[in-house]
N, C-alpha and C positions, 0 to 999 in steps of 0.2 A: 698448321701442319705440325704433326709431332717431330722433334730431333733433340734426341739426347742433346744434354749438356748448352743448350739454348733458354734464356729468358726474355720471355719479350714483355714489354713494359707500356702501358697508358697512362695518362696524369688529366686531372680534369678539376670542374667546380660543380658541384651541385650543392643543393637550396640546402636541402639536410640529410640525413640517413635514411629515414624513410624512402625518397627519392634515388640515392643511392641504391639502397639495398631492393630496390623494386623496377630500377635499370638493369641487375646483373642477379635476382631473382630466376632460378631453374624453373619450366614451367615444362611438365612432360605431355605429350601426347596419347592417343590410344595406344600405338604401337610398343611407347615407354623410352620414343626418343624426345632428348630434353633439348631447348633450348632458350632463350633470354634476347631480351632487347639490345643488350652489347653483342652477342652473337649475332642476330639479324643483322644491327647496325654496319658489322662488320664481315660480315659477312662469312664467319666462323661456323660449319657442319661442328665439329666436335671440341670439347673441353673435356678432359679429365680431371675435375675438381679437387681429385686430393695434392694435384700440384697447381694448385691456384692460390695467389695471397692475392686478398682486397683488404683497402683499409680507406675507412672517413675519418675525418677528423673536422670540427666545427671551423679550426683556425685554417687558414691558407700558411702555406709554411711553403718554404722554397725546394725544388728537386732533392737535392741533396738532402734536408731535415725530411720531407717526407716519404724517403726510403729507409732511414734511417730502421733499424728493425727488421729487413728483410731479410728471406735466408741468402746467407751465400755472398751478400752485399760486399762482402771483401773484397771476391774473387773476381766480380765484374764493373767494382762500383768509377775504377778507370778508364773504362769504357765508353761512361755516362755522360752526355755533353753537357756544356755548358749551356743553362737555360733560366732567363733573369726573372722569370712569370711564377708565378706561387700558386699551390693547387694546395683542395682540400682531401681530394680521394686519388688512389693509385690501385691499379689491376697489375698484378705481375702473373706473366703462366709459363712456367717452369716445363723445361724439354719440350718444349712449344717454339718453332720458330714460323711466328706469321708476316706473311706475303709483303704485305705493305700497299697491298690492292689502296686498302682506303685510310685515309692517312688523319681523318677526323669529321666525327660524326657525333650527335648531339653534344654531350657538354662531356665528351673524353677527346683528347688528340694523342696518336701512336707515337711513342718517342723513338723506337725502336727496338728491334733484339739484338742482344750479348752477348758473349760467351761466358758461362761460370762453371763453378767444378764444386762438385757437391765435398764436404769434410769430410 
């Protein structure tokens, strides 16, 4: 669900990029509504992509190192819980605060949404 000033945040493993990028891959319909397997997964009607960050990276690195680079990370990164498990990929959706229906689903788990303020 869209709400200003809201980030919500996935962390997950997968095998590699390809895999990645063809989890969270737009696939449009006749109509020319789009959607993806982490949307179905989770069951998300709409994304706005230009507030979307994704990132793989081959290493598993801990929460905290793989946010590292996000926008805004300043203003919410206290927020962020303490979590001792190391991921390779992160989905962030910015002015997006989703439900928490479903809390984990193939190889992402929802960590939560935040509050951040844009610079």
């Amino acid at each position: 669900m869209e709400e200003y000033g809201k980030v919500s945040i996935w962390v997950g493993n997968f095998k590699g990029a390809n895999e990645f990028g063809g989890y969270m891959e737009e696939v449009f319909d006749k109509e020319g509504d789009s959607t993806s397997k982490f949307m179905i997964d989770f069951k998300i009607d709409y994304i706005d992509i230009q507030f979307q960050e994704v990132d793989f990276n081959n290493q598993k690195m801990s929460l905290e190192d793989k946010l590292e680079g996000c926008s805004y990370l300043d203003t919410f990164s206290d927020q962020i819980p303490i979590i001792s498990e190391h991921y390779n990929s992160v989905v962030c959706l910015y002015n997006f605060k989703y439900s928490g229906l479903i809390k984990e689903c193939s190889n992402l788990k929802y960590i939560g949404y935040f509050n951040y303020k844009e610079d």
